[in-house]
N, CA, C and O atoms as CSV, one atom per row, in Angstrom:
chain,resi,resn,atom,element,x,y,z
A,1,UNK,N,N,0.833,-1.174,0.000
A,1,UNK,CA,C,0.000,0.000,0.000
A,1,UNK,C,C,0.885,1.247,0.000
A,1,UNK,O,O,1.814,1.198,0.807
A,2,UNK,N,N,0.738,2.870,-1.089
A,2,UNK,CA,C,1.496,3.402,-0.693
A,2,UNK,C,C,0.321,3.989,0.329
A,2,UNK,O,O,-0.859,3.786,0.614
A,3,UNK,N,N,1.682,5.043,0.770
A,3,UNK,CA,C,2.023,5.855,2.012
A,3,UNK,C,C,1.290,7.435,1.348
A,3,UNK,O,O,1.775,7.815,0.282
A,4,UNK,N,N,0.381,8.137,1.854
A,4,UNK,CA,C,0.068,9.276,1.543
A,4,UNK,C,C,0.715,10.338,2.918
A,4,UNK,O,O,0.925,10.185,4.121
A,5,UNK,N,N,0.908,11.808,1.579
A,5,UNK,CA,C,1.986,12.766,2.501
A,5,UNK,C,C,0.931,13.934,1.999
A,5,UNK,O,O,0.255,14.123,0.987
A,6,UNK,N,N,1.156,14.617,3.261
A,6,UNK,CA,C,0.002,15.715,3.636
A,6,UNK,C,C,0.949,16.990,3.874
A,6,UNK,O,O,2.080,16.747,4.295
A,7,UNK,N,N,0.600,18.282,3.651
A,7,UNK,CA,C,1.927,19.200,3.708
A,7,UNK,C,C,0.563,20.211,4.940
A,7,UNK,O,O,-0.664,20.210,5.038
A,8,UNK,N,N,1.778,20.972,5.687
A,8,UNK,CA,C,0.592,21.478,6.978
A,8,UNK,C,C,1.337,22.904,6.519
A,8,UNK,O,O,2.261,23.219,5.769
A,9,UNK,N,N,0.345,23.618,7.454
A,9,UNK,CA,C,0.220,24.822,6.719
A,9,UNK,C,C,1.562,25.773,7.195
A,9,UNK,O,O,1.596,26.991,7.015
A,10,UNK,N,N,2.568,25.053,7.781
A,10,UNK,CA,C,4.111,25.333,8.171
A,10,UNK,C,C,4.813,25.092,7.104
A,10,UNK,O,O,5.716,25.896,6.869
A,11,UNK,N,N,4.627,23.989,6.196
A,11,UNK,CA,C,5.224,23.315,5.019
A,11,UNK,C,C,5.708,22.391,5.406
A,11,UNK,O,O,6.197,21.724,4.495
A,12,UNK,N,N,5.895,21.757,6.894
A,12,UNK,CA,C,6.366,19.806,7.259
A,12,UNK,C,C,5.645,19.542,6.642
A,12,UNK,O,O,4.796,20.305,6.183
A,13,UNK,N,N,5.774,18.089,6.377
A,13,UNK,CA,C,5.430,17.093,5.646
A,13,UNK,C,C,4.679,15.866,6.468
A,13,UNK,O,O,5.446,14.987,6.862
A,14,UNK,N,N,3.451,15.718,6.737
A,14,UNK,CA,C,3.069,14.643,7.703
A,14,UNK,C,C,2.572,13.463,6.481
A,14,UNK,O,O,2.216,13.635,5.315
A,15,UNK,N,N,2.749,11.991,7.453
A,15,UNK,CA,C,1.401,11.110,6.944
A,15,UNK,C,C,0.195,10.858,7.636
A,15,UNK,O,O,-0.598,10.058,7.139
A,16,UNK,N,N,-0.068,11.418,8.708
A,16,UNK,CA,C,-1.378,11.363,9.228
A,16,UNK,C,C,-1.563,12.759,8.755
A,16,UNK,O,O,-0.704,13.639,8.703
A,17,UNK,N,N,-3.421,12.858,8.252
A,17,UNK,CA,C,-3.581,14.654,7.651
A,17,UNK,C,C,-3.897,14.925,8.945
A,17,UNK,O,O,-4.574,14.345,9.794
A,18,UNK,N,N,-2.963,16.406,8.901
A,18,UNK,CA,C,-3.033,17.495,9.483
A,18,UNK,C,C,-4.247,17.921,10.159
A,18,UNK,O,O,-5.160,17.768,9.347
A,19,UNK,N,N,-4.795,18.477,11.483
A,19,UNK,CA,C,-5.569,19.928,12.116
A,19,UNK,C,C,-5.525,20.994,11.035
A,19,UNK,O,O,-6.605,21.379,10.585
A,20,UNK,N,N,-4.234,21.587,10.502
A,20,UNK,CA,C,-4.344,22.246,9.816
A,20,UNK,C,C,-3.421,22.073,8.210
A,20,UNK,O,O,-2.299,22.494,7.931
A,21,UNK,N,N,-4.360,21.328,7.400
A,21,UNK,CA,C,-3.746,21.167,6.460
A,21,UNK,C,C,-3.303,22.104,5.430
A,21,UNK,O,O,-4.085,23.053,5.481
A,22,UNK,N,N,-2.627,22.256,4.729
A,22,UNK,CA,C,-2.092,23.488,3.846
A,22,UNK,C,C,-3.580,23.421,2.408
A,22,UNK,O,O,-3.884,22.562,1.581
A,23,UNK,N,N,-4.006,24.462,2.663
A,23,UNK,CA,C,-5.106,24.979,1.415
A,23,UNK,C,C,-4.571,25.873,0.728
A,23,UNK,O,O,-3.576,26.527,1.040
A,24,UNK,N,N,-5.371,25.974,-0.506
A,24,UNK,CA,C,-5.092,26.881,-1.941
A,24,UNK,C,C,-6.728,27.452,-2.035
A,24,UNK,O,O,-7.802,27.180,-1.498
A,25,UNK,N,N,-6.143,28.542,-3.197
A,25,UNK,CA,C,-7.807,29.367,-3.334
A,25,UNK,C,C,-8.358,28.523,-4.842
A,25,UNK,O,O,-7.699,28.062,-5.773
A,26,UNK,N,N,-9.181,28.547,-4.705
A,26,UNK,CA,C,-9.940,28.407,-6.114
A,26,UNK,C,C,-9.213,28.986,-7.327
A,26,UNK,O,O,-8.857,28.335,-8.309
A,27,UNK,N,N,-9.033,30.349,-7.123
A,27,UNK,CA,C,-7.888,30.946,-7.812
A,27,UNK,C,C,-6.658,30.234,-8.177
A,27,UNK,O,O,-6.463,30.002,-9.370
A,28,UNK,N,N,-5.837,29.872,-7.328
A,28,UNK,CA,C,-4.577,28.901,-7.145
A,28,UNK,C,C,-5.182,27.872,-7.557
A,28,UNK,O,O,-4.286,27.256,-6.979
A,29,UNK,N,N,-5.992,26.858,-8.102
A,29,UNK,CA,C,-5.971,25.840,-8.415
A,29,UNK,C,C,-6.311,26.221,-9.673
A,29,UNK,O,O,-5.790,25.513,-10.534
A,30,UNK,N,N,-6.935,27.006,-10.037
A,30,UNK,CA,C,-7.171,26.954,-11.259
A,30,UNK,C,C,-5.688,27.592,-11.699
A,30,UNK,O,O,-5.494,26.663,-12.483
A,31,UNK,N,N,-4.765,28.211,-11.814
A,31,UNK,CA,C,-3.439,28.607,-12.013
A,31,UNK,C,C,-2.424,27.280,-11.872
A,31,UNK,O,O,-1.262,27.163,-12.261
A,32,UNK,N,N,-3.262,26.351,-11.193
A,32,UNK,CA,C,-2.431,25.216,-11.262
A,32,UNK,C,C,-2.572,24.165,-12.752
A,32,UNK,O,O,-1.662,23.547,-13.305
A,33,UNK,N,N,-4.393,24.249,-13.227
A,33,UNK,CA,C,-4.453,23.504,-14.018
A,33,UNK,C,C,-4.039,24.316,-15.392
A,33,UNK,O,O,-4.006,23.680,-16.446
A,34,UNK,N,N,-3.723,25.717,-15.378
A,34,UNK,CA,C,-3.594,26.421,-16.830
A,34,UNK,C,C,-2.125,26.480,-16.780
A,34,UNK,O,O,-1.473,27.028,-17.668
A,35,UNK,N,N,-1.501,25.815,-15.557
A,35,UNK,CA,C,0.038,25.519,-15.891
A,35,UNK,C,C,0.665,24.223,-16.215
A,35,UNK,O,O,1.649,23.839,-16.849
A,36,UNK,N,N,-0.566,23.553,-15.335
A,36,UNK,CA,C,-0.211,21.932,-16.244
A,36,UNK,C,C,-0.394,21.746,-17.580
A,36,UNK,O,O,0.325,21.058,-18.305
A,37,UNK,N,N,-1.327,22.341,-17.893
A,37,UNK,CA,C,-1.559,22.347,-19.461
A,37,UNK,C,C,-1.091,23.284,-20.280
A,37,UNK,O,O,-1.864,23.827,-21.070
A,38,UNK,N,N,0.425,23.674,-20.220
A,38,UNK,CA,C,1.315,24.815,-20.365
A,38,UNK,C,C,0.348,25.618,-21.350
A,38,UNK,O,O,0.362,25.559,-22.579
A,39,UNK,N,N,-0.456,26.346,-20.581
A,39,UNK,CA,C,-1.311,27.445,-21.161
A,39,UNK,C,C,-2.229,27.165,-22.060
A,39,UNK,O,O,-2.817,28.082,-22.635
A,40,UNK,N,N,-2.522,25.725,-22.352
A,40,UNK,CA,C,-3.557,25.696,-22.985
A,40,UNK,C,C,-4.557,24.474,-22.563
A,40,UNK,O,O,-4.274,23.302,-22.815
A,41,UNK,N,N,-5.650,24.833,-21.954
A,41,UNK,CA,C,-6.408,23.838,-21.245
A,41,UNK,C,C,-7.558,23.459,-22.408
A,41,UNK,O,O,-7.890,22.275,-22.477
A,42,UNK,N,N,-8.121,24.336,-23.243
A,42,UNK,CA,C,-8.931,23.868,-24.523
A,42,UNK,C,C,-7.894,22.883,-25.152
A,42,UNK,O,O,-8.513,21.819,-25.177
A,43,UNK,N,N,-6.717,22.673,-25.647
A,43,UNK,CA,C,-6.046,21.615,-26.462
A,43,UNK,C,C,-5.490,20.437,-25.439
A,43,UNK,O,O,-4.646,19.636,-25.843
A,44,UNK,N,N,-5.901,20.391,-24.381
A,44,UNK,CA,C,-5.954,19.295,-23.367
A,44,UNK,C,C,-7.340,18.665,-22.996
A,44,UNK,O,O,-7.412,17.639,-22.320
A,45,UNK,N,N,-8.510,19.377,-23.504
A,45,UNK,CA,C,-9.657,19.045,-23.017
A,45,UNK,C,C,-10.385,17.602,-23.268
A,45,UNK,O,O,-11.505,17.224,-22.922
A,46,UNK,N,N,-9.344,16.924,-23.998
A,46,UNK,CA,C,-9.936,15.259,-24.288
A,46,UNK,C,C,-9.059,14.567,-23.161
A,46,UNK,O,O,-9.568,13.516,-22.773
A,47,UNK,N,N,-7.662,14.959,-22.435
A,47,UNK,CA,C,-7.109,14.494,-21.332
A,47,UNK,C,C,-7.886,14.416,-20.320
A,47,UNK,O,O,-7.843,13.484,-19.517
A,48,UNK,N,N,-8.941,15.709,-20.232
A,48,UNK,CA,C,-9.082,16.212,-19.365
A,48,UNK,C,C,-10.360,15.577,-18.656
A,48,UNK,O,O,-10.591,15.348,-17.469
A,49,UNK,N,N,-11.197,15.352,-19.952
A,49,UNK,CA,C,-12.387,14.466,-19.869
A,49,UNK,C,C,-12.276,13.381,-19.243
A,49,UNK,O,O,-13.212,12.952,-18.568
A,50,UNK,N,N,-10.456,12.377,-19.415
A,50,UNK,CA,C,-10.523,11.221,-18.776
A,50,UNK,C,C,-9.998,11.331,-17.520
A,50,UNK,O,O,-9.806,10.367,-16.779
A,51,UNK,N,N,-9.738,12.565,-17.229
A,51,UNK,CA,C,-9.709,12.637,-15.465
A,51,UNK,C,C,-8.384,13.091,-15.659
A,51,UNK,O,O,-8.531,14.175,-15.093
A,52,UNK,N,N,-7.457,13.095,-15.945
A,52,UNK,CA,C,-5.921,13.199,-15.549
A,52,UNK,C,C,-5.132,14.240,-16.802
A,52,UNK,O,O,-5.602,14.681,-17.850
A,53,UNK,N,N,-4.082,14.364,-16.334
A,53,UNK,CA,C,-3.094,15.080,-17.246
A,53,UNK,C,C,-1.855,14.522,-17.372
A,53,UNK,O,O,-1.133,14.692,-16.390
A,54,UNK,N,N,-1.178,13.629,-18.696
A,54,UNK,CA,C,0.263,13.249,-18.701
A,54,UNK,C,C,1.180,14.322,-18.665
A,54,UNK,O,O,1.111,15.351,-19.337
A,55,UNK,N,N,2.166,13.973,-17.718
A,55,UNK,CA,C,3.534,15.158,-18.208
A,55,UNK,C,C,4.548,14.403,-18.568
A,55,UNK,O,O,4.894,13.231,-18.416
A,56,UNK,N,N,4.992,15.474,-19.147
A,56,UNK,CA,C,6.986,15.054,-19.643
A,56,UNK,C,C,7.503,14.014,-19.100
A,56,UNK,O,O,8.195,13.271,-19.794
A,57,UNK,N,N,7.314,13.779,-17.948
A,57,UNK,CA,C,8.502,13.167,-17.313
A,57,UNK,C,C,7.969,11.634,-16.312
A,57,UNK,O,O,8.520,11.035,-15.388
A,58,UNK,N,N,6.161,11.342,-17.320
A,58,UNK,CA,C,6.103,10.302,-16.851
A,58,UNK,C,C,4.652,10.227,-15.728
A,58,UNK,O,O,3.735,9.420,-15.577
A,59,UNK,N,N,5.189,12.006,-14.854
A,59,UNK,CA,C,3.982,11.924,-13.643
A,59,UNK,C,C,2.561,12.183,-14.442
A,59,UNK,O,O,2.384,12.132,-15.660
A,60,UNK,N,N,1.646,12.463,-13.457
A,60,UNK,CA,C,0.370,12.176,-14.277
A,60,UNK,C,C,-0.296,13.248,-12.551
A,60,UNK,O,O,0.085,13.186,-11.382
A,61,UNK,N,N,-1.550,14.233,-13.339
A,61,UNK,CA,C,-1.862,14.785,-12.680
A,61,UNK,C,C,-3.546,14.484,-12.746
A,61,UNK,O,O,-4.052,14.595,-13.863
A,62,UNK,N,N,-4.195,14.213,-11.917
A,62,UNK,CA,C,-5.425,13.822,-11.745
A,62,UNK,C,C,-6.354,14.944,-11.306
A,62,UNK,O,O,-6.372,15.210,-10.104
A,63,UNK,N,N,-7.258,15.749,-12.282
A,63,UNK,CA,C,-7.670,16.696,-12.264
A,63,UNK,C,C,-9.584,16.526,-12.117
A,63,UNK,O,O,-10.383,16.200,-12.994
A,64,UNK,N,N,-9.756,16.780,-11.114
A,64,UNK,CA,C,-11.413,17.012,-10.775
A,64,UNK,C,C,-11.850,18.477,-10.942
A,64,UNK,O,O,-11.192,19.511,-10.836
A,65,UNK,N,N,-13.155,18.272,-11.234
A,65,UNK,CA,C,-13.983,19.366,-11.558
A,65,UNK,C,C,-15.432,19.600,-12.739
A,65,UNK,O,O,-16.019,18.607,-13.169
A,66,UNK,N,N,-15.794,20.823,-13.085
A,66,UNK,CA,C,-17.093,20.731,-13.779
A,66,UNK,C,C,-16.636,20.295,-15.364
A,66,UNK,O,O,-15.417,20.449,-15.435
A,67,UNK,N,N,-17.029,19.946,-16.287
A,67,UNK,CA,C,-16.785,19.478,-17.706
A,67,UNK,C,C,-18.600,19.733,-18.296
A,67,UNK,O,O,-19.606,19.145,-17.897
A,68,UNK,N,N,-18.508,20.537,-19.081
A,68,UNK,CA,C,-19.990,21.318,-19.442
A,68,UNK,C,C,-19.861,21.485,-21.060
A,68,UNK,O,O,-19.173,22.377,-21.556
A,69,UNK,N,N,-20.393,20.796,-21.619
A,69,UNK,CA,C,-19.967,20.797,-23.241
A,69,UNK,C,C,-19.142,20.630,-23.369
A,69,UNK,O,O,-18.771,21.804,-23.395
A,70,UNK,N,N,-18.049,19.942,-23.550
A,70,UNK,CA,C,-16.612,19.810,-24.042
A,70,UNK,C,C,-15.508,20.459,-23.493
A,70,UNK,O,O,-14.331,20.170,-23.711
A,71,UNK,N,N,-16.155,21.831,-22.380
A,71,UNK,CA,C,-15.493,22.706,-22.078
A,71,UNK,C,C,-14.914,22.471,-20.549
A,71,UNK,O,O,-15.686,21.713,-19.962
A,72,UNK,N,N,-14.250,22.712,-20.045
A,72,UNK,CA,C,-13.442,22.564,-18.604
A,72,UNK,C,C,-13.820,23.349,-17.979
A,72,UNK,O,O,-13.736,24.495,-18.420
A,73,UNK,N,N,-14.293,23.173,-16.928
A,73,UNK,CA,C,-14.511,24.817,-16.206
A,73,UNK,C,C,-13.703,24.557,-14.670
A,73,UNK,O,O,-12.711,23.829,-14.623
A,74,UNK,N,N,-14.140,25.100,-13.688
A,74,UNK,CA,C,-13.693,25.195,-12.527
A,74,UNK,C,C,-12.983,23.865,-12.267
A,74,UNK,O,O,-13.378,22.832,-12.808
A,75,UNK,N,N,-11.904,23.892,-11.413
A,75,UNK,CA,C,-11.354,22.786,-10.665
A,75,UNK,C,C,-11.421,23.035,-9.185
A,75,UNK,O,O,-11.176,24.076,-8.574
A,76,UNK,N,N,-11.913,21.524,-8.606
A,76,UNK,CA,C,-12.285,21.471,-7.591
A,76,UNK,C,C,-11.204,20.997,-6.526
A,76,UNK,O,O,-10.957,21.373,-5.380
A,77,UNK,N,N,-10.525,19.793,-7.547
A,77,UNK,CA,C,-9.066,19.189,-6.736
A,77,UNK,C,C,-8.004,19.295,-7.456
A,77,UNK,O,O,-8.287,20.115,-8.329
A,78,UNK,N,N,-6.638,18.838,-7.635
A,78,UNK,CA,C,-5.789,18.304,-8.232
A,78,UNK,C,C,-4.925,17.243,-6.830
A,78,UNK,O,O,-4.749,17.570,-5.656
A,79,UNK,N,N,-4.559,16.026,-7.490
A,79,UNK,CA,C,-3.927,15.070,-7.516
A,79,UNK,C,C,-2.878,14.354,-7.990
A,79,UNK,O,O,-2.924,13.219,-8.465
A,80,UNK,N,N,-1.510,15.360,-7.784
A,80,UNK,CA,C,-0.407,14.591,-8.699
A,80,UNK,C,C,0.835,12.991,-8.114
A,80,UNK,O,O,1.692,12.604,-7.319
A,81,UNK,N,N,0.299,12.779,-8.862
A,81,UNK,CA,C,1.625,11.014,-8.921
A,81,UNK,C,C,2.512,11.608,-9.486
A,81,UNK,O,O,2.468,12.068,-10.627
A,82,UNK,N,N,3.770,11.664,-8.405
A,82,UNK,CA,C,4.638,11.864,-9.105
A,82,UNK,C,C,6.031,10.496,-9.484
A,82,UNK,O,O,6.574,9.793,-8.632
A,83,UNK,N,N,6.247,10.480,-10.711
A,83,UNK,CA,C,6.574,9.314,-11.161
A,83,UNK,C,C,8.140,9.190,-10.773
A,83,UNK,O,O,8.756,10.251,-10.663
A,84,UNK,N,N,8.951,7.761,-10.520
A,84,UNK,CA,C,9.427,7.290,-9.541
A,84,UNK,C,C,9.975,5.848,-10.143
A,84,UNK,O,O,9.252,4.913,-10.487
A,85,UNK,N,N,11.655,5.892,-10.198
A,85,UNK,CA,C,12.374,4.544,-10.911
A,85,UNK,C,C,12.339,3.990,-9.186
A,85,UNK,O,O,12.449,4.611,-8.129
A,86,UNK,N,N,12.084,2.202,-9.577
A,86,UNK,CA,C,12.373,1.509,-8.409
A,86,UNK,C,C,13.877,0.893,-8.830
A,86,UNK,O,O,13.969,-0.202,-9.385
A,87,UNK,N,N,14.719,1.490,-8.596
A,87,UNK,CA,C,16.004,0.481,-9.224
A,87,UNK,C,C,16.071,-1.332,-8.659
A,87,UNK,O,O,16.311,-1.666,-7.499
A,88,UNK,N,N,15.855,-2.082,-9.558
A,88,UNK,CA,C,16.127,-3.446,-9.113
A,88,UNK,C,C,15.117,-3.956,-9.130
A,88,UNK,O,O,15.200,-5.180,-9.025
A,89,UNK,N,N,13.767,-3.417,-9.252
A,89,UNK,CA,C,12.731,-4.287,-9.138
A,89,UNK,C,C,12.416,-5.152,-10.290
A,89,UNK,O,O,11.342,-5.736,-10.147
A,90,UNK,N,N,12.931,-5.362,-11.202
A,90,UNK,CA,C,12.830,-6.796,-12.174
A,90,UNK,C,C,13.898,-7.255,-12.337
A,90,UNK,O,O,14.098,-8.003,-13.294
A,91,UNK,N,N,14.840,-6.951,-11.489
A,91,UNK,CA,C,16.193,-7.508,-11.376
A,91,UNK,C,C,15.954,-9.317,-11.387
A,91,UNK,O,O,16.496,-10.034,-12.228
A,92,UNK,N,N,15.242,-9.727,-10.526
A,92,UNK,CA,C,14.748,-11.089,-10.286
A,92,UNK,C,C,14.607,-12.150,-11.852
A,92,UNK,O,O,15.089,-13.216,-12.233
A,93,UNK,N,N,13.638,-11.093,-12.412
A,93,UNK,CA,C,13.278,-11.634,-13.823
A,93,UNK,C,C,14.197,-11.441,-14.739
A,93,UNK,O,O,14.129,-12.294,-15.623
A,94,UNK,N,N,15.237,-10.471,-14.923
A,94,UNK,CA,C,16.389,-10.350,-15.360
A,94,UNK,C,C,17.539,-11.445,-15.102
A,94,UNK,O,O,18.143,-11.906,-16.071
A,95,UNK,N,N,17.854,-11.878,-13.729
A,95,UNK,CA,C,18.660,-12.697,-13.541
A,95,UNK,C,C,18.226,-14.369,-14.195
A,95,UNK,O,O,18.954,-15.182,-14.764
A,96,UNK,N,N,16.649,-14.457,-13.816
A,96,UNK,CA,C,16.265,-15.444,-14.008
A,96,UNK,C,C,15.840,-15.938,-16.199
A,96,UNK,O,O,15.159,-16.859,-16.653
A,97,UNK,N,N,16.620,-14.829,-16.933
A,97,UNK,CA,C,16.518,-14.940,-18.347
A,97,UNK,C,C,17.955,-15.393,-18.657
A,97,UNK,O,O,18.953,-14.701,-18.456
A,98,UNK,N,N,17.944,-16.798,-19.237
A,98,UNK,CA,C,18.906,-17.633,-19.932
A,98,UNK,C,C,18.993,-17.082,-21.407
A,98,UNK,O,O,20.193,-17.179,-21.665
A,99,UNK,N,N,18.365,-16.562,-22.500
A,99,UNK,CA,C,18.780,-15.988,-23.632
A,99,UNK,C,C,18.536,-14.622,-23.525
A,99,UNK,O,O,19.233,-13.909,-24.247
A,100,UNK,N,N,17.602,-13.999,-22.697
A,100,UNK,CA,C,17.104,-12.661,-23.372
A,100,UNK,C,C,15.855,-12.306,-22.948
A,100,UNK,O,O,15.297,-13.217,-22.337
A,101,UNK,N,N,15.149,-11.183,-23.073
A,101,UNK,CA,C,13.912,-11.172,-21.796
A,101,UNK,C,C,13.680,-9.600,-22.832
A,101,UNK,O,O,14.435,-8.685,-23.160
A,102,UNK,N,N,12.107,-9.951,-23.102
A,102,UNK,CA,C,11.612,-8.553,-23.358
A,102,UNK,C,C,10.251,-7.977,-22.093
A,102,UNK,O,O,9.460,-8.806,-21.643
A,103,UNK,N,N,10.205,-6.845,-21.778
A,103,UNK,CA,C,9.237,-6.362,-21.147
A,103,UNK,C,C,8.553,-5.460,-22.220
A,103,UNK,O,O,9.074,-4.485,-22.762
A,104,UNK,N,N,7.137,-6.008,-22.466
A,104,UNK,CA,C,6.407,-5.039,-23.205
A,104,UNK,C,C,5.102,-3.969,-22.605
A,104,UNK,O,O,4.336,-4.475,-21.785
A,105,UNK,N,N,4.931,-2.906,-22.907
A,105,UNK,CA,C,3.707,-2.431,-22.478
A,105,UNK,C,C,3.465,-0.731,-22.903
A,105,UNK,O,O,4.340,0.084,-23.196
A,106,UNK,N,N,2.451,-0.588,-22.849
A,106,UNK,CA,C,2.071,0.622,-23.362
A,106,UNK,C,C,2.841,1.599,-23.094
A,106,UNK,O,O,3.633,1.530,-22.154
A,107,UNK,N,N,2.747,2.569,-23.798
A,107,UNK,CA,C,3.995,4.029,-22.868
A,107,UNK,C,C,2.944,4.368,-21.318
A,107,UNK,O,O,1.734,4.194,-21.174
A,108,UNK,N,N,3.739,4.777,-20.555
A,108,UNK,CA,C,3.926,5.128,-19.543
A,108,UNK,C,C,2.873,3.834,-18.390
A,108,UNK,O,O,1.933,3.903,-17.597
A,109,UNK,N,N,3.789,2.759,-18.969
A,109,UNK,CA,C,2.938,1.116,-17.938
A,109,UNK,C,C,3.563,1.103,-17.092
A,109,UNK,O,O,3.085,0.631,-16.060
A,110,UNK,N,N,4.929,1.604,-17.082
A,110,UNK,CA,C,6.442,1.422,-16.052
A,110,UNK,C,C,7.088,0.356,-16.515
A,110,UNK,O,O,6.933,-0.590,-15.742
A,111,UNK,N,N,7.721,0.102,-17.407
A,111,UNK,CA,C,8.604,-0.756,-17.919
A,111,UNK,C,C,9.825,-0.313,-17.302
A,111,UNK,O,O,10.086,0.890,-17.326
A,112,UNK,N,N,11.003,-1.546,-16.475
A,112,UNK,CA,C,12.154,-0.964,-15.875
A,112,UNK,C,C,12.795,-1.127,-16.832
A,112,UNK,O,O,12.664,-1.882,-17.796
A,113,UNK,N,N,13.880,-0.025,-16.429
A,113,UNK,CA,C,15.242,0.630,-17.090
A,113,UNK,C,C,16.037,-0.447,-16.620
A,113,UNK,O,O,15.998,-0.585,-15.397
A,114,UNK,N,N,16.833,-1.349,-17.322
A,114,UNK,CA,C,18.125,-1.959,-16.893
A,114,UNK,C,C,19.547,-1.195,-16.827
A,114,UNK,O,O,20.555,-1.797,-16.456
């Protein structure tokens, strides 16, 4: 199971949530989603429909809120995974390949890096 991390309104870092957890304005979240979608949230709006946002580098941002004709409107949450090499974890299946070993899967399934 992972571990969820809660930021308090000092900026520590807890895993039990906070008395006083760190909040944003409506304002600030929406500045959050017109930056994930480096300024353009209409040419993201089919991402957007399926709940989330891919980035560059793998993480994936999970975006709630109203969707009203095709159009995006207010955000209510954001939710980012941020993405994360386990070094060694198919090491096992690696050791255990006598000619050669492919891992296949869609982009961003987590296929390890040898």
């Amino acid at each position: 199971m992972d571990t969820s991390f809660y930021l308090t309104e000092d900026s520590s870092v807890s895993t039990v949530l906070p008395k006083n957890p760190l909040t944003i304005s409506r304002s600030e979240l929406n500045e959050v989603l017109v930056r994930l979608t480096d300024r353009s949230v209409y040419t993201r709006a089919e991402e957007l429909h399926s709940g989330y946002i891919s980035m560059k580098n793998g993480s994936r941002a999970g975006i709630c809120g109203s969707f009203t004709e095709g159009v995006f409107g207010e955000v209510s949450s954001v939710n980012i995974r941020i993405a994360r090499s386990v070094i060694g974890a198919a090491s096992r299946l690696y050791d255990k390949a006598e000619e050669g070993l492919l891992i296949a899967g869609g982009p961003g399934s987590g296929k390890p890096l040898f």
